[in-house]
N, C-alpha and C positions, 0 to 999 in steps of 0.2 A: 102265223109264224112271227106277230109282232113283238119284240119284248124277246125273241129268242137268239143265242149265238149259232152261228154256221159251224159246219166241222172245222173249216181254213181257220176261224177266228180262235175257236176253242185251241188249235194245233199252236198258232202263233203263243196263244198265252203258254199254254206247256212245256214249249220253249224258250220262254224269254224271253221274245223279240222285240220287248222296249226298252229292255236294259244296256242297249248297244253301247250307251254314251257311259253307264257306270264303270262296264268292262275296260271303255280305254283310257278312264283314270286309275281304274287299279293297277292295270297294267304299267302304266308309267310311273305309279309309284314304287310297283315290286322292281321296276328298272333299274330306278333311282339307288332303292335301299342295297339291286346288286350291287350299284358301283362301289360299296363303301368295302373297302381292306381292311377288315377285323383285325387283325394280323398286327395295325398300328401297335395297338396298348393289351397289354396279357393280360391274362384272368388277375395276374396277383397285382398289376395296375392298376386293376379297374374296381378291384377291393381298398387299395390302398387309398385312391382318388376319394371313392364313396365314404371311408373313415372321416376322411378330413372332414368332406363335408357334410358329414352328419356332425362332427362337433361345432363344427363354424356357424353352420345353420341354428346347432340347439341355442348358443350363446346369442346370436342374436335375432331367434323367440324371445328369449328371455326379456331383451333390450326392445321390442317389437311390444312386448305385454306391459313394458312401463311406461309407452308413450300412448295406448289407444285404450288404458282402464280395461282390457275385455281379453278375456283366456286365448291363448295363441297356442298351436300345434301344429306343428312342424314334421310331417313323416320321416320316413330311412330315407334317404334317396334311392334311385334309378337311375346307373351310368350307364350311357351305351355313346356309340359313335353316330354323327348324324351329318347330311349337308344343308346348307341350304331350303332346297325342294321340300326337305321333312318338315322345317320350321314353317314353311306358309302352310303346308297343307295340316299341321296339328295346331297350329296356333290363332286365336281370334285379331280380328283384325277393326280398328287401328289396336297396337298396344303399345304399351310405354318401357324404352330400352336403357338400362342404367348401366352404362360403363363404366366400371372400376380398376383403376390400376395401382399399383404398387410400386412403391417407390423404395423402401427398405429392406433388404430381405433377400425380395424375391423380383426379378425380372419378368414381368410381364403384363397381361389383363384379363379382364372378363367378362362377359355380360350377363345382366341378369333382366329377364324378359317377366314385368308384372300385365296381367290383362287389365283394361281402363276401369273396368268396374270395381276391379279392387285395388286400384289406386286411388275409386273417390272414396269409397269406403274407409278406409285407412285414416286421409286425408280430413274426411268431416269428422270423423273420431280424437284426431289431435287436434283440432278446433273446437272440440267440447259439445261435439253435435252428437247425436245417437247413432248415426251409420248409416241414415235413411235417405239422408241430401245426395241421391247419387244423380239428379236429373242435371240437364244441362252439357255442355263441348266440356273438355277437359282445358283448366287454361294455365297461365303463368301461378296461380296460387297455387294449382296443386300439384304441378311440380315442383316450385322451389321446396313445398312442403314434406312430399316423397322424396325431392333431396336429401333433406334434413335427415329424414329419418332414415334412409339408407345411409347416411353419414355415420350417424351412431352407432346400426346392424352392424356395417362393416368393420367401423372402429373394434367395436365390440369383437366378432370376429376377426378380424387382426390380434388382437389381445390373445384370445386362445390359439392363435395357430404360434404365436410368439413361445408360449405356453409349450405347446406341441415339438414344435422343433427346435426350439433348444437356441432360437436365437431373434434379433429383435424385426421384428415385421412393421410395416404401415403405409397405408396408404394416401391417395390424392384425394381431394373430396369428389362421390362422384357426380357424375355428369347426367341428368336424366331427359329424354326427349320423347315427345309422342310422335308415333312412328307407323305412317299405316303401310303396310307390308304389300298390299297392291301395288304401290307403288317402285316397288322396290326387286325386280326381278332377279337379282345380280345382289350377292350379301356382301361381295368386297365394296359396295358402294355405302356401307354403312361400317365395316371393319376389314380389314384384308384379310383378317385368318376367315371369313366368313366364308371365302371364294374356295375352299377345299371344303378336306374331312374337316370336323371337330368335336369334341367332347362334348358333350350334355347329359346335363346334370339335371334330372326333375323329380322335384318335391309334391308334396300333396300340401298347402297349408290352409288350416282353417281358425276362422276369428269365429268365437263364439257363437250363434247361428247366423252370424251375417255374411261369413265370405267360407265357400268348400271349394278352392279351384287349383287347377296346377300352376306352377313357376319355373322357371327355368333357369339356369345357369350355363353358359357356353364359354369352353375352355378352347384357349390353342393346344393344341396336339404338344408343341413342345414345351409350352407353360405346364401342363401336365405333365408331363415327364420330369420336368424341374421340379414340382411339387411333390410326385409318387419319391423319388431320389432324395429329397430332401427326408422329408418324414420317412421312408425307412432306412434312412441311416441312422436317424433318429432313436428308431426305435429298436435298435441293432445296438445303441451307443459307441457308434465311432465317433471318435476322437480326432482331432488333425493331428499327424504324425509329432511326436516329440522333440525338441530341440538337444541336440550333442551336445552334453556336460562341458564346459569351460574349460581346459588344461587346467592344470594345479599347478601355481605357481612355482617358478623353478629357484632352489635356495640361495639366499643371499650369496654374495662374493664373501669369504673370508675376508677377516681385518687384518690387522695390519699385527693384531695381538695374537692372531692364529699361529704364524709363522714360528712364534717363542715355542710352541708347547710341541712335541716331539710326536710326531703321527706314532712313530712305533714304539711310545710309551700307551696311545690308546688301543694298540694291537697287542701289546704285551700283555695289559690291562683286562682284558677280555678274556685269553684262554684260560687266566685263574679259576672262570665259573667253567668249568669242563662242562660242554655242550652234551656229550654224551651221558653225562652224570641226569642232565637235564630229562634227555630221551627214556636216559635208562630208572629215573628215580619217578617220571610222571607214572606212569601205570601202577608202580606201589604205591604211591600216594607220599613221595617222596620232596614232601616241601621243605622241613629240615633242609638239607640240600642243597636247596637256591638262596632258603635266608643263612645258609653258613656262607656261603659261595658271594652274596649281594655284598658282606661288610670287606671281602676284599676286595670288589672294586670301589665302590665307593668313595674311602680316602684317595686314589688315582684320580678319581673324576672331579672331587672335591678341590684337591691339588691345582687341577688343571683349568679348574673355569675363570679364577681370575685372570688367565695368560688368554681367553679367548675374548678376551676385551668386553666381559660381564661389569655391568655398572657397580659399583660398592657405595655401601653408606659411610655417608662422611659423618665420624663422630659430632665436630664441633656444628655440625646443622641449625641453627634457630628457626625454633616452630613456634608462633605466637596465635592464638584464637585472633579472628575478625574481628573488627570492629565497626556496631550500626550506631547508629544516631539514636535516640533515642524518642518515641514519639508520643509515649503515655500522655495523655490529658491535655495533648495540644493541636488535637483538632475534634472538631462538634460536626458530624454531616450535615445537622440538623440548622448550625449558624448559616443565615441567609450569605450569599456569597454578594461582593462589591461587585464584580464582571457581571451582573444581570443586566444592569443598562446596555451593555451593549446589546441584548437581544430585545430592547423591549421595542423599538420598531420594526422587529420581523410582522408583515400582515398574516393575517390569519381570517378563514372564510366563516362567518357564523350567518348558519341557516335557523329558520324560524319552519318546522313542519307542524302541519293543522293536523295531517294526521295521516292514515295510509288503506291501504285496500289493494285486493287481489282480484283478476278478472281474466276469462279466457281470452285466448285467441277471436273467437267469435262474438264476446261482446266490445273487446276494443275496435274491431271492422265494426261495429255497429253503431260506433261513436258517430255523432252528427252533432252541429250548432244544435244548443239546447238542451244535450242529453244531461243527464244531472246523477254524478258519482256518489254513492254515499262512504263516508269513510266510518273509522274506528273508532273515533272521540264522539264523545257527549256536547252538546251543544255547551258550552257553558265552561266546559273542562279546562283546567289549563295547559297550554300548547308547548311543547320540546323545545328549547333552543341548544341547536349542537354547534362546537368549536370543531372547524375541521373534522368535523363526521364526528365528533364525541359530542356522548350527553351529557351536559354540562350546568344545565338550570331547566326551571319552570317560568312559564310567567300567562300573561294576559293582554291580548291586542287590546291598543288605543290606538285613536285616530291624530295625529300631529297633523293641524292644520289641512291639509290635501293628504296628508303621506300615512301612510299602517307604520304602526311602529311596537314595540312590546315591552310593559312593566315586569321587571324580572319579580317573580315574588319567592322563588323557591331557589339556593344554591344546591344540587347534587353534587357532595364530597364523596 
């Protein structure tokens, strides 16, 4: 019977009887996921949310694929509502936590949670490395580096959300920290919206065949709501309600010439064009009518304007053309000016460059005593002399006693 199971052993395995411990993690996770109130953010929420961030996101792939040379893609998102409990148990640990907030715009923050591998990744990438340096603790280089460059992502997406809703967005630079999540049992000890519900937001993104991993984005509940609110009014194009036209000016006071001219000569004046002539001649097309009817008022109103204190032309008026100076052939731009002295002891900075060159991130940290830069000039070539950052001449080092100095041989005009 050596080598053989019992009936009890067999019965145990058929059961599952070592699975005990699996059982009461799931169960505390199906706990967990009960607690969460669907109920916060509606379906048409949680489509609105996930737009945004599919554009925010694409724009900066875009800015993602011009700092690491290497194809970047970016999925749809997946929004759902999440606590705490969900983030330790889907997320690897340590990870690196980039706080971003806004300061333009929009009231609030957010986190976006990269895993440490594809932070080094990333990181040896914008250092001009292949992607493969990922050995080693994560340290001050490569976050201030995944700074950077979530500086830009963000930017970037600020840029399009500005775009989107109709008004100017921006953010603080963010904040990135390595963050091992054991430690961390309680998420308001890293953000207070962390300590409820909140939004998450997770992508699939993949760099070329070196990084296929999730990411994540954690909203406040009411930063959300401000966001979904925003963008569809947006996109509804409301308007802020219009401002009440200004009264129309109320007319002058009469002059003092009004008083001559007889109000019931302009009332007498008027029923000459018989109004019902008016009523009754438009439908025939009775214009006739009004130009018979306009010459009798006319001379009245003629009459009457200079009595309303209307300006009149004074015959005896003198109107003469202006008179310039005359400046034909009496000045040359070209004649040097006497006022140059005063500027000719202004100083002025003139650099002497040998010459210039480009180099990564990874080989300036590789700089050491001894290292030896090659530039862009020919040995022999003659060297740039710029006034104030302008190129200005050619020439050739000599040696003056102890001191470099340079024969100018070339003036560039």
């Amino acid at each position: 019977m050596d080598g053989m199971l019992s009936q009890d052993e067999i019965n145990a395995l058929l059961n599952g009887g070592g699975d005990s411990d699996s059982g009461d993690d799931s169960s505390a996770g199906a706990s967990s996921t009960a607690d969460i109130d669907d109920s916060l953010i509606s379906e048409i929420e949680r489509d609105a949310i996930g737009e945004v961030a599919n554009i925010s996101m694409g724009s900066s792939a875009t800015t993602l694929f011009s700092l690491v040379n290497q194809k970047v893609n970016i999925t749809t998102p997946v929004v759902s509502l999440a606590r705490w409990e969900n983030v330790l148990t889907e997320y690897e640990r340590p990870c690196v936590f980039i706080q971003i907030k806004y300061t333009v715009g929009l009231d609030g923050s957010n986190i976006l949670i990269l895993k440490e591998h594809d932070v080094k990744v990333i990181t040896d990438l914008m250092m001009g490395g292949d992607g493969s340096n990922t050995e080693g603790e994560l340290g001050e280089l490569h976050l201030s580096a995944i700074s950077e460059a979530m500086n830009q992502m963000m930017g970037s997406s600020a840029t399009s959300l500005s775009t989107m809703l109709g008004k100017m967005i921006d953010i603080s630079p963010p904040e990135a920290s390595l963050v091992d999540l054991t430690e961390f049992k309680e998420g308001g000890d890293i953000a207070a919206f962390l300590s409820g519900t909140f939004v998450k937001i997770a992508f699939r993104m993949q760099i070329s065949d070196l990084v296929d991993s999730t990411i994540m984005q954690l909203y406040p509940i009411e930063f959300a709501k401000e966001l979904c609110s925003t963008f569809l009014g947006a996109q509804l194009g409301e308007e802020p309600p219009a401002q009440e036209p200004a009264p129309a000016p109320a007319p002058a006071a009469p002059q003092a010439g009004m008083s001559q001219m007889d109000m019931s000569q302009m009332q007498t004046g008027m029923p000459q064009m018989d109004m019902s002539q008016m009523q009754m001649g438009m439908p025939q097309m009775g214009m006739p009518q009004m130009q018979m009817g306009m010459p009798q008022m006319m001379p009245q109103m003629q009459m009457g304007m200079p009595q309303m204190g209307m300006p009149q032309m004074q015959p005896n008026m003198s109107i003469q053309p202006a008179q310039f100076q005359n400046f034909a052939g009496g000045f040359n731009p070209n004649q040097p000016q006497e006022n140059i002295d005063l500027i000719k002891d202004v100083p002025l900075e003139v650099t002497v460059e040998l010459g210039r060159t480009a180099k990564s991130i990874s080989d300036i940290l590789d700089f050491a005593p001894g290292t030896i830069i090659e530039l862009d000039k020919i040995a022999g070539e003659p060297i740039d002399v710029l006034v104030n950052g302008k190129f200005v001449a050619k020439g050739e080092v000599v040696v003056i006693e102890e001191s470099f100095g340079v024969r100018v041989t070339e003036i560039i005009k």
